[in-house]
C-alpha angles and dihedrals in degrees: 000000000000112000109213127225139209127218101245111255110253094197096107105251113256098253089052084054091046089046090054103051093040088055088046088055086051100044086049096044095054091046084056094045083052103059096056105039145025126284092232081047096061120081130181098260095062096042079053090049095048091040099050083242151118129255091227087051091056087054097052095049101040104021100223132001084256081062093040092054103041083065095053098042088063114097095190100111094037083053089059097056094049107047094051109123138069114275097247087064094025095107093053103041088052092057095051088049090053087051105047086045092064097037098042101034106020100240136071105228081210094064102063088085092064084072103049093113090064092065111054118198087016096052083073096060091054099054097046079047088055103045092048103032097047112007095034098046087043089046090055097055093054125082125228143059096280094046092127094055093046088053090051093046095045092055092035085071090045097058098042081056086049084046091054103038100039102026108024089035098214104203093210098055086047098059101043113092114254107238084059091054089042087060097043096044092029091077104047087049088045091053086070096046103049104011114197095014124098118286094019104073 
């Protein structure tokens, strides 16, 4: 007898959507937790609190907290993000994603690195991260024999934005809109990344 098959459903299956998003909370509550306190500070349980979860769930889906963090002290994906955009138009588009991810999501992924001496030995691994991940990659996109200092100094000015606006509060940047900040800061940030050309200077 012929035995009939099916084609496999490519919708992902509900608890592998569950999964996801649950790894995702996890993932967002201990990069909050690491932006206000040291690594040695955190512990599971309040990772799990933040998160809606529970301790024994973290565990399952990330093995230890050394594997935990190691996740969120990558800055790969957030690099992504940040870097998106042609690099005529590169300054601008990175201010304006300073300035959506605090006021979507209520954190800056830059800004981790503000914290690194809290966190001793793994403040280490979030500097190398950074510098790979973000200067280094950026570095790697711009022409010229000083490309590496013009990286630095193009995210320099982004994370003092994401200082001012996340940490100092100023009350003025918070309340312009942010396409408006985005012209006004874009091209200061665009004059490291393509220096003479319009829109740089």
């Amino acid at each position: 007898m012929r035995t009939m098959t099916t084609s496999p459903d490519r919708t992902p299956a509900p608890g592998r959507r569950d999964a996801e998003a649950t790894k995702a909370a996890i993932l967002k509550a201990a990069r909050k937790l690491l932006a206000r306190q040291a690594h040695a500070d955190i512990t599971l349980k309040a990772v799990a609190e933040r998160a809606g979860v529970s301790p024994p769930l973290i565990l399952k889906y990330f093995g230890n907290k050394d594997a935990l963090f190691a996740r969120v002290m990558s800055f790969d994906t957030d690099a992504d993000d940040l870097l998106d955009a042609p690099l005529d138009e590169l300054g601008r588009h990175m201010v304006r994603h300073v300035l959506s991810s605090q006021r979507e999501r209520g954190a800056d992924p830059l800004l981790r690195i503000a914290f690194a001496p809290l966190h001793g030995d793994h403040g280490e691994i979030l500097r190398a991260n950074f510098r790979a991940q973000v200067t280094e990659r950026l570095a790697a996109r711009l022409a010229g024999d000083d490309a590496g200092l013009r990286a630095e100094l193009a995210v320099a000015a982004l994370v003092g934005l994401g200082v001012m606006y996340g940490i100092a509060r100023g009350p003025h940047l918070r309340e312009t809109d942010a396409d408006a900040v985005a012209d006004r800061y874009g091209p200061a940030v665009q004059a490291q990344l393509t220096p003479g050309r319009a829109g740089g200077a």
